[in-house]
Every structure is written in C-alpha cells, then in structure tokens.
N, C-alpha and C positions, 0 to 999 in steps of 0.2 A: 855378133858373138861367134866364136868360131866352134866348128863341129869335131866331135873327135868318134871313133869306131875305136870301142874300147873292149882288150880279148883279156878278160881277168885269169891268170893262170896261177896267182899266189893261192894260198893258203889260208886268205881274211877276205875281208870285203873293203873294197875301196870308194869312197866319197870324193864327190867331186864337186865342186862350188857351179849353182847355176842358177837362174835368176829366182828367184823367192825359196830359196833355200838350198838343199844339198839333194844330190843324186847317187843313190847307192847300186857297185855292179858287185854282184854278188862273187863271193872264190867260183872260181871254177865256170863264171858266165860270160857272156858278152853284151853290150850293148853300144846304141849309140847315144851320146852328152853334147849338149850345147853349154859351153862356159862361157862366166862371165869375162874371163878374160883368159886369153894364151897362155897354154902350160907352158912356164920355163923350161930351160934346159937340164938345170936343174930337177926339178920335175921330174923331166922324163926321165930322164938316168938313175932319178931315185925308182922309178914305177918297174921300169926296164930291168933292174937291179931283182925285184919281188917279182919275177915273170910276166911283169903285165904289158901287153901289147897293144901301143898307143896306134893309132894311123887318121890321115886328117880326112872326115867325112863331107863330101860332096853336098848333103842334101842334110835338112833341120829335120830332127825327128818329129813325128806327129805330134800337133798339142791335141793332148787329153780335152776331148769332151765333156764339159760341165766341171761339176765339184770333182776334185781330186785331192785324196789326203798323202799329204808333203811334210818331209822332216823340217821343222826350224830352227833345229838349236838344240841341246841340253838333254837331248834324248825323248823332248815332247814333239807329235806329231798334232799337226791340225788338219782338218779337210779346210781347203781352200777353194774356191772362186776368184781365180784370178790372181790377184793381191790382197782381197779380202777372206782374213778367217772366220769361218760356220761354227759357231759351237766351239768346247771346250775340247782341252787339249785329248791326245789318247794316246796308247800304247803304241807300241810298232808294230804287235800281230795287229791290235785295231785297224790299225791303218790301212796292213796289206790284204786287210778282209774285206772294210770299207772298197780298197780301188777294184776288186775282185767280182764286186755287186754290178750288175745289171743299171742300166739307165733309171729305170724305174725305180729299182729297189733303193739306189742312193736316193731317191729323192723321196721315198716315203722312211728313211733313217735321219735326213735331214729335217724333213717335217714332224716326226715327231720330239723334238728339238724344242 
C-alpha cells in the first residue's frame, strides 16, 4: 500500500481511503497516509488545485497500539481492534478523546462496555 507525506494547506480537512476506514489531515496540518491504493493523477491535481501538498513517503507510519477509534462511514466512528469493532458507534469528539486516553484509560472505557 503506498505511503504518502500529506501537507494540508486548504481551508477543509481532507480524507483519505485507508485500510478499515478513512484517514483525516486536518486544514492547516500535516501528516503521513498509507492508501489503499495510488492517488490518481487526477487526484492529485484535484488535491494540488486546494493547496494540498502530496509527496511519496519512504516509511509506513506507526500502527496504533491496541483499540483505536476509526471513521467508517456515514459520520459514525467505532474504536477498533484491528478489523474488529468494540462497542457501539460514537461521535467524532468521542473518538478523538477516546484515541487521546492513555493505554490504560482506553482499556478501562472499553471494559466498562
């Protein structure tokens, strides 16, 4: 799956397709995306077009240790395991609170579940 070094410079946040769900880089931020497949040229000329500065990344960014809560769809976020979803859907502050928590702390939010 190819890497990209992604420098968000629009004015939105842009999602990216990556394997169990979408990857959001905030306006104004950077990071680096493993896709599930090669941004067209298209693609990029649309991204490039909204200021966003694509470049191809050497190296897969870190996988998240343990439960991490991932966009799936529809505006519903799940904490995942994997490929496996924990619990019932939640918000997108939930989410970004849940990934925020400590090792510990997710796993006593998940156990109280």
């Amino acid at each position: 799956m190819p890497v990209y070094l992604i420098k968000n410079g629009s004015h939105v946040d842009k999602a990216f397709k990556v394997y169990g769900g979408h990857e959001i880089v905030r306006a104004g931020d950077q990071g680096t995306v493993e896709t599930l497949d090669p941004l067209s040229d298209e693609m990029l000329a649309a991204l490039e077009r909204d200021g966003v500065e694509v470049s191809e990344g050497d190296a897969k960014p870190a996988a998240p240790s343990g439960p991490v809560a991932q966009h799936r769809g529809g505006g519903r976020y799940f904490v995942m395991d994997g490929d496996v979803p924990l619990g019932e859907a939640m918000s997108k502050d939930d989410a970004e609170a849940f990934n925020a928590l400590s090792d510990e702390d997710k796993a006593a939010f998940l156990k109280k579940d």
